[in-house]
ZADRENMAR-752536 format. One record per atom (N, C-alpha, C, O): residue in three letters; chain; atom name; x, y, z. Coordinates in nm, 4 decimals, m for minus. Each point is the difference from the previous one (the first is absolute). Layout:
N
PT ALA A CA X Y Z
...
REM end
This chain:
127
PT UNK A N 0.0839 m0.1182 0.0000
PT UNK A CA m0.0839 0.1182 0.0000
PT UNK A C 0.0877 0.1237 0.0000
PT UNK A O 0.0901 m0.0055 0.0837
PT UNK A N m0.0945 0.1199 m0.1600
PT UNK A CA 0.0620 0.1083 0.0310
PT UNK A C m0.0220 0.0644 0.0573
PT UNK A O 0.0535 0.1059 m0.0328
PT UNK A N m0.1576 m0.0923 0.1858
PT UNK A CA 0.0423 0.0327 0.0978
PT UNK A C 0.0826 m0.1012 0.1198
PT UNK A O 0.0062 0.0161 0.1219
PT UNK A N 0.0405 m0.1020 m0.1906
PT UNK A CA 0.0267 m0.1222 0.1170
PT UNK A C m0.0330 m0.0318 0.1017
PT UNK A O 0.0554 m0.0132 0.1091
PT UNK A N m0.1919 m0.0057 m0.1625
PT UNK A CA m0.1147 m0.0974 0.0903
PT UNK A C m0.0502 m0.0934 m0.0149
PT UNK A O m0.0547 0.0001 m0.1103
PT UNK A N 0.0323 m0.1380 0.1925
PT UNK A CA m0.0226 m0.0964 m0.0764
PT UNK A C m0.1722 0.0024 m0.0451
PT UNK A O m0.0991 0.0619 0.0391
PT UNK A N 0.1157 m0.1223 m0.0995
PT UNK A CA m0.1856 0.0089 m0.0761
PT UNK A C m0.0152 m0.0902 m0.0511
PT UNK A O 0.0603 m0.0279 m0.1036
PT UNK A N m0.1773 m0.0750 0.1802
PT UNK A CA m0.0175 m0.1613 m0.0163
PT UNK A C m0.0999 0.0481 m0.0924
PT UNK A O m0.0668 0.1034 m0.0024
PT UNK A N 0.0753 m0.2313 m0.0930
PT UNK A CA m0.1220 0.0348 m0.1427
PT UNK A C m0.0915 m0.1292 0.0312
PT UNK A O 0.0643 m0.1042 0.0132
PT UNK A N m0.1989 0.0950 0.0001
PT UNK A CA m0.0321 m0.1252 m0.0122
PT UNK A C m0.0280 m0.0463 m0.1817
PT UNK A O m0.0505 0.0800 m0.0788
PT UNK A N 0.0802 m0.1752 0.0519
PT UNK A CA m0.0422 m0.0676 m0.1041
PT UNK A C m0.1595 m0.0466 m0.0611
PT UNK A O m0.0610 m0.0661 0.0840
PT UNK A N 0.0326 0.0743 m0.1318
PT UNK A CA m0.1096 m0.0548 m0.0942
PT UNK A C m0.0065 m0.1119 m0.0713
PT UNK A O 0.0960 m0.0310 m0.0705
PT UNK A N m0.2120 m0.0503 0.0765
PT UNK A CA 0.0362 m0.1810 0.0352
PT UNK A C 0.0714 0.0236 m0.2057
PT UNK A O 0.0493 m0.0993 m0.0535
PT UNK A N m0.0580 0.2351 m0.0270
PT UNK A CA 0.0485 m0.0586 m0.1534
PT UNK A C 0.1466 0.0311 0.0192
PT UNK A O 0.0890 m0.0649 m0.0549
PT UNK A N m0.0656 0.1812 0.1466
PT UNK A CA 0.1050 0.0020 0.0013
PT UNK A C 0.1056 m0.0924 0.0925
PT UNK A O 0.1180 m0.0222 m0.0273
PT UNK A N m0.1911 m0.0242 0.1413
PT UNK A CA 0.0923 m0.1479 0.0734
PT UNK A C m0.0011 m0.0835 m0.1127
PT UNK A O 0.1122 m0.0482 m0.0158
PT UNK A N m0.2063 0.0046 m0.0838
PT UNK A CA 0.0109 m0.1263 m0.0813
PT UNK A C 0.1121 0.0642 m0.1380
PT UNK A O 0.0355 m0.0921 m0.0735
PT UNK A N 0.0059 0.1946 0.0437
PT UNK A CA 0.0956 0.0183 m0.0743
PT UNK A C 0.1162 m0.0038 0.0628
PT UNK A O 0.0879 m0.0607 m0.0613
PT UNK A N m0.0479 0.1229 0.2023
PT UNK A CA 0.1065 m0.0500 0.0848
PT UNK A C 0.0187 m0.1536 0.0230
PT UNK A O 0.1024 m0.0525 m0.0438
PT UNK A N m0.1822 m0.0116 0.1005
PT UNK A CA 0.0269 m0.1181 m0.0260
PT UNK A C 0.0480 m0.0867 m0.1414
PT UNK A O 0.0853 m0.0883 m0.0097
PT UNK A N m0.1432 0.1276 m0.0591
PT UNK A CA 0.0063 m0.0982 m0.1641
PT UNK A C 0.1640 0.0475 m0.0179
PT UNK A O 0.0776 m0.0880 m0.0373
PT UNK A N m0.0317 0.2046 0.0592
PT UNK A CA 0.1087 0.0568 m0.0558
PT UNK A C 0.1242 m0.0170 0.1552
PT UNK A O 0.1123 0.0488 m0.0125
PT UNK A N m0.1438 m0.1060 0.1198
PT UNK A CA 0.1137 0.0550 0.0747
PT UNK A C 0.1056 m0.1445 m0.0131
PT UNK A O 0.1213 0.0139 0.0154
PT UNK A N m0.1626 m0.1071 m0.0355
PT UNK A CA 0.1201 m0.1066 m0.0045
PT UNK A C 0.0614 0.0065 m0.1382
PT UNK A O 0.0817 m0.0810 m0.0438
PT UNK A N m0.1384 0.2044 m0.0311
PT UNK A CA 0.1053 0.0218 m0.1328
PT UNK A C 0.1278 0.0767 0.0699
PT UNK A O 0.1113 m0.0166 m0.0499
PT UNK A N m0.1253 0.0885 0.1491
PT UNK A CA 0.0836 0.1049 0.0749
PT UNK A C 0.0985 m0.0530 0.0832
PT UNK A O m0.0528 0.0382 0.1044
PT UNK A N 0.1514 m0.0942 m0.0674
PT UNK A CA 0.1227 m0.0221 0.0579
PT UNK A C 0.0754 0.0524 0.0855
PT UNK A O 0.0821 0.0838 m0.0374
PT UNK A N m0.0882 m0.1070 0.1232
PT UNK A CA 0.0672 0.1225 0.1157
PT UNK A C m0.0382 0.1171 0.0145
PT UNK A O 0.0815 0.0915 m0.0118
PT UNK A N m0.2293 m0.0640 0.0440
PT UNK A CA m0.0422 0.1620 m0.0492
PT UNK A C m0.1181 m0.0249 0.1567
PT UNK A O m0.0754 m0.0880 0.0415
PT UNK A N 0.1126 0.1998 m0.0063
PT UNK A CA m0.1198 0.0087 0.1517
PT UNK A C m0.1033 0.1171 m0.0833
PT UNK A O m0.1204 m0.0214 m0.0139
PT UNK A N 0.1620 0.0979 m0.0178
PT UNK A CA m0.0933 0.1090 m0.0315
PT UNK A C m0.0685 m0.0885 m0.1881
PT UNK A O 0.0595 m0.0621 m0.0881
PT UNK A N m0.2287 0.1120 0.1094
PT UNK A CA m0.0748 0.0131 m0.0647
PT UNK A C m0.0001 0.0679 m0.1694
PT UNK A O m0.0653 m0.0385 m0.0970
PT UNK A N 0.1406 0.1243 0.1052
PT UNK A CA 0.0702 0.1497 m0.1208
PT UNK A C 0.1310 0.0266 0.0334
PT UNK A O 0.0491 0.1069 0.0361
PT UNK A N 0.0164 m0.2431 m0.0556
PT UNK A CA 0.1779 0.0910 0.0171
PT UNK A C 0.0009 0.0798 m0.1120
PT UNK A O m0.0811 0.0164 m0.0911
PT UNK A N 0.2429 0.0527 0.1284
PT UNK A CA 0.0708 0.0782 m0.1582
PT UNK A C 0.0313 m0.1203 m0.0587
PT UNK A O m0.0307 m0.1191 0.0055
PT UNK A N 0.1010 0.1924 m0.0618
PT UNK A CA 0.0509 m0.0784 m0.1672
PT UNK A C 0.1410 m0.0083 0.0504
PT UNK A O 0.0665 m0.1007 m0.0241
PT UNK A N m0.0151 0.2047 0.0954
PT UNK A CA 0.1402 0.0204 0.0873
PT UNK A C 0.0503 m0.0782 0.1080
PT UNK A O 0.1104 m0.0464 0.0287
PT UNK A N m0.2693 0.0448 0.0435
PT UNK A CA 0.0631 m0.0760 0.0956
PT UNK A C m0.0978 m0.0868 0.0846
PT UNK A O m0.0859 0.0698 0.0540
PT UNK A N 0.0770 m0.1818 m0.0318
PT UNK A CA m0.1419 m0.0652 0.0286
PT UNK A C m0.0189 0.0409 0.1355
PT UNK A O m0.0998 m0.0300 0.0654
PT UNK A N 0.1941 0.0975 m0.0235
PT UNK A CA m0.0151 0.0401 0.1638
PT UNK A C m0.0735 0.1352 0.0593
PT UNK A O m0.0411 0.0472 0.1060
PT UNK A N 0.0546 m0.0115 m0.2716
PT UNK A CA m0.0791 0.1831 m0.0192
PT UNK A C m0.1499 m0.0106 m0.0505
PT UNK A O m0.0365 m0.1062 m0.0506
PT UNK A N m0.0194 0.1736 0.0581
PT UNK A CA m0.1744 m0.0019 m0.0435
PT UNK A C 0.0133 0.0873 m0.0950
PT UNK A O 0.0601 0.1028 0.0312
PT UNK A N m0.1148 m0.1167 m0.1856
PT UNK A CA m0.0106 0.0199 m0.1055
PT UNK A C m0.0680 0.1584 0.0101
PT UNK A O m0.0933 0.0142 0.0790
PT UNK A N 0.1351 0.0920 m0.1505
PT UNK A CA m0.0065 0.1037 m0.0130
PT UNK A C m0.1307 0.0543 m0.0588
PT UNK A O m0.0500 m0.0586 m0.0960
PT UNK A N 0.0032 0.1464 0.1383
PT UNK A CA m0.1444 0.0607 m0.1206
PT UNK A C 0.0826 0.0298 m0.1046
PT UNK A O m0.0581 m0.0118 m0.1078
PT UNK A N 0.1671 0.0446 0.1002
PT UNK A CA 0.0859 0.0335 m0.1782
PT UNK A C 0.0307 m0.1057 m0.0232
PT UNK A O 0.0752 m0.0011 m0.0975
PT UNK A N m0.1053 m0.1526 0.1608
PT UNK A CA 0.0103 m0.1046 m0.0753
PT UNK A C m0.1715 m0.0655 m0.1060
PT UNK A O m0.0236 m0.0797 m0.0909
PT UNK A N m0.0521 0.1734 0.1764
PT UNK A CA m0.1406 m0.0439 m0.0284
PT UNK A C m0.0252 0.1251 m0.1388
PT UNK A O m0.0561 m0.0210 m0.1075
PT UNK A N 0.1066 0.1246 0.1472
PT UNK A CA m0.0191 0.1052 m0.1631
PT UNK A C 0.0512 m0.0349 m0.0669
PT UNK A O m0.0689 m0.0039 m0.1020
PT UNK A N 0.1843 m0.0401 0.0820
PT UNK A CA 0.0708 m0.0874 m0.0882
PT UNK A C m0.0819 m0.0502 m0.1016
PT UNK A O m0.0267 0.0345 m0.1151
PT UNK A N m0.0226 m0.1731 0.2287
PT UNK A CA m0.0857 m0.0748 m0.0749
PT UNK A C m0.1117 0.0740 m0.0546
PT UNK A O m0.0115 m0.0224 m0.1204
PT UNK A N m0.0431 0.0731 0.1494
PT UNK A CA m0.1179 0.1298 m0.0610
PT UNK A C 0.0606 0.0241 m0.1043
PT UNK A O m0.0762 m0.0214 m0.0943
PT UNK A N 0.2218 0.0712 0.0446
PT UNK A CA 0.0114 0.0788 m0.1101
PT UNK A C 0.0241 m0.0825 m0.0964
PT UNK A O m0.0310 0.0271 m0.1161
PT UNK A N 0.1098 m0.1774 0.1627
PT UNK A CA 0.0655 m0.0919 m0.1374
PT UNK A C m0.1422 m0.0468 m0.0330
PT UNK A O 0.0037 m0.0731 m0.0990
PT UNK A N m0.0931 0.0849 0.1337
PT UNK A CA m0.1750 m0.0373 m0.0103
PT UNK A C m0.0383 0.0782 m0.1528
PT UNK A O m0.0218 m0.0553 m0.1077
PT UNK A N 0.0224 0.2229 0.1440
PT UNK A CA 0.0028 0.0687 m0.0727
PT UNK A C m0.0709 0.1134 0.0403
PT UNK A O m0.0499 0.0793 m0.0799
PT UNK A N 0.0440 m0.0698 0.1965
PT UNK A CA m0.1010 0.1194 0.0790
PT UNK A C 0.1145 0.1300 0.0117
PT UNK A O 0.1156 m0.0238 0.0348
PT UNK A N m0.1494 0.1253 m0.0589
PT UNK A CA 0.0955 0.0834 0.0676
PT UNK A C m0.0126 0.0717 0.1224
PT UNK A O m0.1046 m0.0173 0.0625
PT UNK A N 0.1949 0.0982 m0.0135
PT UNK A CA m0.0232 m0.0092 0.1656
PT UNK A C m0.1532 0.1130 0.0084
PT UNK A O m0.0717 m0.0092 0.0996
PT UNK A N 0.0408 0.0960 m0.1966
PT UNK A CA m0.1217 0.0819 m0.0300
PT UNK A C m0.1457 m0.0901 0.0148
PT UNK A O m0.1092 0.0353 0.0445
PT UNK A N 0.1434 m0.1341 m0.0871
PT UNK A CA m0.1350 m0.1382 0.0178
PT UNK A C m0.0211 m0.0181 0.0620
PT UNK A O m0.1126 0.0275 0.0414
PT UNK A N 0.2472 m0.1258 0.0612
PT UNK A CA m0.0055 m0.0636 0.1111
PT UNK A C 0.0904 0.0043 0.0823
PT UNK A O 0.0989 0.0629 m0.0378
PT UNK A N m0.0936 m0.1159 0.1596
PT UNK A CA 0.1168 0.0315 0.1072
PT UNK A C m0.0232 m0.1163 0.0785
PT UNK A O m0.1180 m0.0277 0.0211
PT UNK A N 0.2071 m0.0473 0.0271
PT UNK A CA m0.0081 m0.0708 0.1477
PT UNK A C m0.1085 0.0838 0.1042
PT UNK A O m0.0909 m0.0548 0.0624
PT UNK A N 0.1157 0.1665 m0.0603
PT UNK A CA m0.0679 0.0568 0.1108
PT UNK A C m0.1288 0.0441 m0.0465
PT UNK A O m0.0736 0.0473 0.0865
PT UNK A N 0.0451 m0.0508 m0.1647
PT UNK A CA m0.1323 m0.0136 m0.1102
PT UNK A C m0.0761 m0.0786 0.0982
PT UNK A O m0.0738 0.0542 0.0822
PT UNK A N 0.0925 m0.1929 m0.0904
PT UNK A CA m0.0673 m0.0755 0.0244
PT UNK A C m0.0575 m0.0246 0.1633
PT UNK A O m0.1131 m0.0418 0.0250
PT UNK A N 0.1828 0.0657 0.0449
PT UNK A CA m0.0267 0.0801 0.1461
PT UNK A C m0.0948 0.1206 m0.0347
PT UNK A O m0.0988 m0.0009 0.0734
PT UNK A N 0.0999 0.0887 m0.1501
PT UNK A CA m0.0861 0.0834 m0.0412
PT UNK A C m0.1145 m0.0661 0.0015
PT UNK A O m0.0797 0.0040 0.0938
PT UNK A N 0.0647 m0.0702 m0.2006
PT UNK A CA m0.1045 m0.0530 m0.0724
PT UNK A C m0.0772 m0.1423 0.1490
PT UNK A O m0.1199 m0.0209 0.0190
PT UNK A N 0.2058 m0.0291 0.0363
PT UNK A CA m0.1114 m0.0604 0.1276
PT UNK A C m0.0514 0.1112 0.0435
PT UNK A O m0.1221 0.0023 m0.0154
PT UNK A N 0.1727 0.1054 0.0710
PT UNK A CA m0.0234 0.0393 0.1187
PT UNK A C m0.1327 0.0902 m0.0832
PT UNK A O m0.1111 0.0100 0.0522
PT UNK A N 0.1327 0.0296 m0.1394
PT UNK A CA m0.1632 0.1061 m0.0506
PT UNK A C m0.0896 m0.1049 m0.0366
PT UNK A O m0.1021 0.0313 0.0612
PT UNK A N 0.0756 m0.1450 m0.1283
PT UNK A CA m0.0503 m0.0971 m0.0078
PT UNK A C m0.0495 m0.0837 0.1080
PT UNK A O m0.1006 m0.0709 m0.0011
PT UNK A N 0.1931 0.0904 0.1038
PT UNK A CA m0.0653 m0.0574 0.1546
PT UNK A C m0.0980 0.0748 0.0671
PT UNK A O m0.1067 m0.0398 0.0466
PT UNK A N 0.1638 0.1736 m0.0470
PT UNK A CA m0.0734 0.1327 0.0319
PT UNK A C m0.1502 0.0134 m0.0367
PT UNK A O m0.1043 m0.0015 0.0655
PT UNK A N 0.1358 0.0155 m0.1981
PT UNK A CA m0.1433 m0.0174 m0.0981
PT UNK A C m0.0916 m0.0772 0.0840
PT UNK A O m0.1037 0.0510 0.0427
PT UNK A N 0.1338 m0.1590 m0.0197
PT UNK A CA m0.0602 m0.0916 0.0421
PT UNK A C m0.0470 0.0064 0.1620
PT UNK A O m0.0864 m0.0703 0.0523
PT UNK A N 0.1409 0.1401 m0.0094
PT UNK A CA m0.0816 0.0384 0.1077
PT UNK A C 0.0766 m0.0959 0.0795
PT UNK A O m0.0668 m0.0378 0.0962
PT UNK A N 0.1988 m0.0221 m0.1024
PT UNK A CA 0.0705 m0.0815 0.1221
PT UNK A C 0.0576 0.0894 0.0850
PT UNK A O 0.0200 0.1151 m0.0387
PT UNK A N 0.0167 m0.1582 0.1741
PT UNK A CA 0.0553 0.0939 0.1194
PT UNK A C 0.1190 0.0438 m0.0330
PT UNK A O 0.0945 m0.0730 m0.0296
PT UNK A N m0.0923 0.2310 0.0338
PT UNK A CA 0.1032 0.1082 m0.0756
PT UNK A C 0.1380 m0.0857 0.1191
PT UNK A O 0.1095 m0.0431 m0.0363
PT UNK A N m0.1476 0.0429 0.1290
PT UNK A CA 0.0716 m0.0668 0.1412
PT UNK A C 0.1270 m0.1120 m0.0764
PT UNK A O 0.1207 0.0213 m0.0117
PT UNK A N m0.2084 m0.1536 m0.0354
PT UNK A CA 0.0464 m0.1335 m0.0578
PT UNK A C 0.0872 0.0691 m0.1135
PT UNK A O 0.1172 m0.0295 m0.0235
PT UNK A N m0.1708 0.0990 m0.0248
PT UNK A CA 0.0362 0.0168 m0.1713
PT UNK A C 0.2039 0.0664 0.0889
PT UNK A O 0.1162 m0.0387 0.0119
PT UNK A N m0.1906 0.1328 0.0157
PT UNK A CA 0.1644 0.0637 0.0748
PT UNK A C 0.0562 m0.0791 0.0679
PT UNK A O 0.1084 0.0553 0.0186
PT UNK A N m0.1067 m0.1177 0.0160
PT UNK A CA 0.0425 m0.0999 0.1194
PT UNK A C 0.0819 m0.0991 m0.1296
PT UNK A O 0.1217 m0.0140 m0.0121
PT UNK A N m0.2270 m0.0447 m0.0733
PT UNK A CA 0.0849 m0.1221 m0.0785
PT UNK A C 0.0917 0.0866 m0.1303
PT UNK A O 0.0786 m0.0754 m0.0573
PT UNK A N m0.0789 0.1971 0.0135
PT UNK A CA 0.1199 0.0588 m0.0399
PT UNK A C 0.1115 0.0729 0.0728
PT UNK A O 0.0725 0.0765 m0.0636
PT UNK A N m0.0525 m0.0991 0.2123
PT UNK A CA 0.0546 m0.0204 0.0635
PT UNK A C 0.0473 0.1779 0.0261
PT UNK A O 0.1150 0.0399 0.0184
PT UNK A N m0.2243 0.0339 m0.0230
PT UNK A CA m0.0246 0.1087 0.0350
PT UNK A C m0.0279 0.0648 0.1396
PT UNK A O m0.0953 m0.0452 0.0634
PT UNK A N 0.1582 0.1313 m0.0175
PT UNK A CA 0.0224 0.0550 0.1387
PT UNK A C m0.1049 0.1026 m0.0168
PT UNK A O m0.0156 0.0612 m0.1056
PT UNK A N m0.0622 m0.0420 0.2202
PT UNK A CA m0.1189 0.0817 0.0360
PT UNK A C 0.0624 0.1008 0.0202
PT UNK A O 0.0785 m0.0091 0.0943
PT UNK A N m0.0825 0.1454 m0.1680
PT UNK A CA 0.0259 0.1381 m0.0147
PT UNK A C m0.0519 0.0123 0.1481
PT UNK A O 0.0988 0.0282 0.0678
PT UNK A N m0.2012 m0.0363 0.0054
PT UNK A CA m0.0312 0.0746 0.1510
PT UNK A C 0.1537 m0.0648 0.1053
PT UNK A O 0.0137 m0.1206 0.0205
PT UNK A N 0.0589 0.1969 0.0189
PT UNK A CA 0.0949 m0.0326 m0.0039
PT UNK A C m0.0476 m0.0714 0.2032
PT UNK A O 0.0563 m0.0852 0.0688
PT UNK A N m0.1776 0.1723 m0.0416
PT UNK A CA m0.0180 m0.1019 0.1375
PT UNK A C m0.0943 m0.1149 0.0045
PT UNK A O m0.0094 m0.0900 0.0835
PT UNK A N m0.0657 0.1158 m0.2040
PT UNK A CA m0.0869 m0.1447 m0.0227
PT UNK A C 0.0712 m0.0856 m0.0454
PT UNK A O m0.0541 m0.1105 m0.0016
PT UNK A N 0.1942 0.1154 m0.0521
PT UNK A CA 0.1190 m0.0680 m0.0616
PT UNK A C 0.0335 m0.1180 0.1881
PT UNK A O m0.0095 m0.1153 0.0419
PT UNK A N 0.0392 0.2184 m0.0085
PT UNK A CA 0.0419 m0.0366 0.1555
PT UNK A C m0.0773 m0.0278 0.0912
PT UNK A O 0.0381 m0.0353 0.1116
PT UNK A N m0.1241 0.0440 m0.1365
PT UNK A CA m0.0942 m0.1329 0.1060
PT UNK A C m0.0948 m0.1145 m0.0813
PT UNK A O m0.0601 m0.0928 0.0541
PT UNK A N 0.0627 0.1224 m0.1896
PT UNK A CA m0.1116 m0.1233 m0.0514
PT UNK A C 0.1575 m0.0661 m0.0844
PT UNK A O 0.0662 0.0459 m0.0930
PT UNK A N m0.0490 m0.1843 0.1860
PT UNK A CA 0.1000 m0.0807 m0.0787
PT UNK A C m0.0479 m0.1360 m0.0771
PT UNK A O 0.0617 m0.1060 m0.0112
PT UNK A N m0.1331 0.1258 m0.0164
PT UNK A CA m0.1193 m0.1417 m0.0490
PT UNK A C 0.0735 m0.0352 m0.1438
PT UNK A O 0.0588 0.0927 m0.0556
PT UNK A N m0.0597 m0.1951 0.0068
PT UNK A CA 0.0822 m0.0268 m0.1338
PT UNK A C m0.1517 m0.0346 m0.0652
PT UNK A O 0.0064 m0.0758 m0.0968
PT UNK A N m0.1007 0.1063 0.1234
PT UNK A CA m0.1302 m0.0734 m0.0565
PT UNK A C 0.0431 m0.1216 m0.0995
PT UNK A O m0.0269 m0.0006 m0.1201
PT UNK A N 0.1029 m0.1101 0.1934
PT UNK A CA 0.0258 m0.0764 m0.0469
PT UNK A C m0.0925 m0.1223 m0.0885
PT UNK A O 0.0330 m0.0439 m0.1102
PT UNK A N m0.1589 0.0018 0.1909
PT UNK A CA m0.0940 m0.0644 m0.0250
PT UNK A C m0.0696 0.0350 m0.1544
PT UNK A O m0.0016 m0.0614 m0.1067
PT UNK A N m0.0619 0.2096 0.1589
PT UNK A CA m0.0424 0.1010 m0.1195
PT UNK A C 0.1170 m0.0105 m0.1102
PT UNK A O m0.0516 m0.0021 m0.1118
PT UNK A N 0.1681 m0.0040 0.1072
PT UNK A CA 0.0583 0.0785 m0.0975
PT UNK A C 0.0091 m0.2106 m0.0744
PT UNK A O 0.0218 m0.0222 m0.1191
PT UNK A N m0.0413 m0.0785 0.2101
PT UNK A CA 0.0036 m0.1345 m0.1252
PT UNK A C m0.1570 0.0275 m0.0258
PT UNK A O m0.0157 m0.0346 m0.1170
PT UNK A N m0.0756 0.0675 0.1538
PT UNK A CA m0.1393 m0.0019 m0.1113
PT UNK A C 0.0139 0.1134 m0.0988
PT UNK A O m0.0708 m0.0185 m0.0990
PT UNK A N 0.1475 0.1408 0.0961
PT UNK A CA m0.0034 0.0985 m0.0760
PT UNK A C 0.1089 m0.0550 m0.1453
PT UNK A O m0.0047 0.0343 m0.1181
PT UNK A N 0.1022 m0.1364 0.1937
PT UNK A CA 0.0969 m0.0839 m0.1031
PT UNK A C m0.0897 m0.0899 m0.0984
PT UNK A O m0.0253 0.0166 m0.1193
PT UNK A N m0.0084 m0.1020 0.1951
PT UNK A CA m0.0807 m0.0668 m0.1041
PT UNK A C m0.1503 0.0866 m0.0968
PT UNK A O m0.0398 m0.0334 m0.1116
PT UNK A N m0.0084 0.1304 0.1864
PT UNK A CA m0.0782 0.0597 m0.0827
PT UNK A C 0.0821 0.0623 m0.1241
PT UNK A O m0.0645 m0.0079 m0.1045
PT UNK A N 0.1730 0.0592 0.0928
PT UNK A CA 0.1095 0.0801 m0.0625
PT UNK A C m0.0278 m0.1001 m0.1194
PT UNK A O m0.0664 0.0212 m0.1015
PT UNK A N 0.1496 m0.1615 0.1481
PT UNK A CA 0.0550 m0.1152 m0.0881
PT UNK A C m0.1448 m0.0227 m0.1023
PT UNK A O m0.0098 0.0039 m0.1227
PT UNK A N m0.0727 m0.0235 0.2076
PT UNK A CA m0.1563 m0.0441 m0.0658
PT UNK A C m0.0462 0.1123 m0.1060
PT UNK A O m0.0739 m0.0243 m0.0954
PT UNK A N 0.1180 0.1270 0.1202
PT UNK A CA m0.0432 0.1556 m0.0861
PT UNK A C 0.1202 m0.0575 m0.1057
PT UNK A O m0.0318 m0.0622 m0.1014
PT UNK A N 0.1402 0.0836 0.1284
PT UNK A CA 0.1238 m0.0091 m0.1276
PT UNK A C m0.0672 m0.1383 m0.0475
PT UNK A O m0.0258 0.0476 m0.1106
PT UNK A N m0.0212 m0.1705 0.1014
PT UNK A CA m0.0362 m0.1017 m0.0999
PT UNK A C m0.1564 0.0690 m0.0331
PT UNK A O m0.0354 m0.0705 m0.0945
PT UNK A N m0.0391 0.1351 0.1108
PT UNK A CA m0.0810 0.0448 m0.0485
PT UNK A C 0.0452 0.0860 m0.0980
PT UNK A O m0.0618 m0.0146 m0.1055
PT UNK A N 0.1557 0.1069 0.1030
PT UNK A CA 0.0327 0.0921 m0.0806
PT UNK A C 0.0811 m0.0924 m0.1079
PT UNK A O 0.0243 0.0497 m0.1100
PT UNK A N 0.0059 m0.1451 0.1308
PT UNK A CA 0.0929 m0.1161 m0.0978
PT UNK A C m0.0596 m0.0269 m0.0970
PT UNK A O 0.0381 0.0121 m0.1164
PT UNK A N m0.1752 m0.0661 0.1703
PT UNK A CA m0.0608 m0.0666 m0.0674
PT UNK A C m0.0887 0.1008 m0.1079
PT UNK A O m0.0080 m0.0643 m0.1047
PT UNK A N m0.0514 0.1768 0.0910
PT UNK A CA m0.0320 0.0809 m0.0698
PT UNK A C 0.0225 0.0321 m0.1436
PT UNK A O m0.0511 0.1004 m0.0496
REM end
């Protein structure tokens, strides 16, 4: 995280079943998204634009951080808890004393807001 904090993600049963299918291809690797540098490092958002651009998008289209965009107004829309939504992009509450006394990871909330996410992205797949 670039504030160096840790920030547990829960998974989504499509995205555990692509971790699984793919992790005994992986060899000595603890992390989920190593680099390319170093399996001990976690893979860069300029490793993810990358891939965006050899695609053929340019960075005017799309962005890694696009897509964090694009949950979070799409979640919004939807009328899910502004709370969860901040919480699972691993966003710090601007009230800098409601920061300091509400320490809740809305952990529970933020795996039903995962799998709703996952369930919306194969809806949008399938279209």
């Amino acid at each position: 995280m670039k504030m160096r904090r840790e920030h547990k993600v829960p998974l989504s049963r499509q995205a555990f079943s692509i971790v699984m299918e793919n992790w005994s291809a992986i060899d000595d690797v603890e992390l989920v998204f190593p680099s390319l540098i170093s399996n001990r490092k976690l893979i860069s958002e300029n490793a993810f634009n990358t891939v965006l651009r050899r695609l053929g998008y340019s960075g005017d289209e799309v962005t890694a951080h696009g897509f964090r965009v694009t949950a979070s107004t799409i979640l919004n829309s939807r009328e899910h808890n502004p709370d969860v939504i901040e919480a699972m992009l691993a966003h710090q509450d601007t009230n800098v004393i409601r920061r300091t006394y509400n320490r809740t990871t809305y952990w529970d909330q933020r795996v039903e807001l995962m799998q709703v996410w996952a369930d919306l992205c194969d809806q949008f797949r399938s279209l």
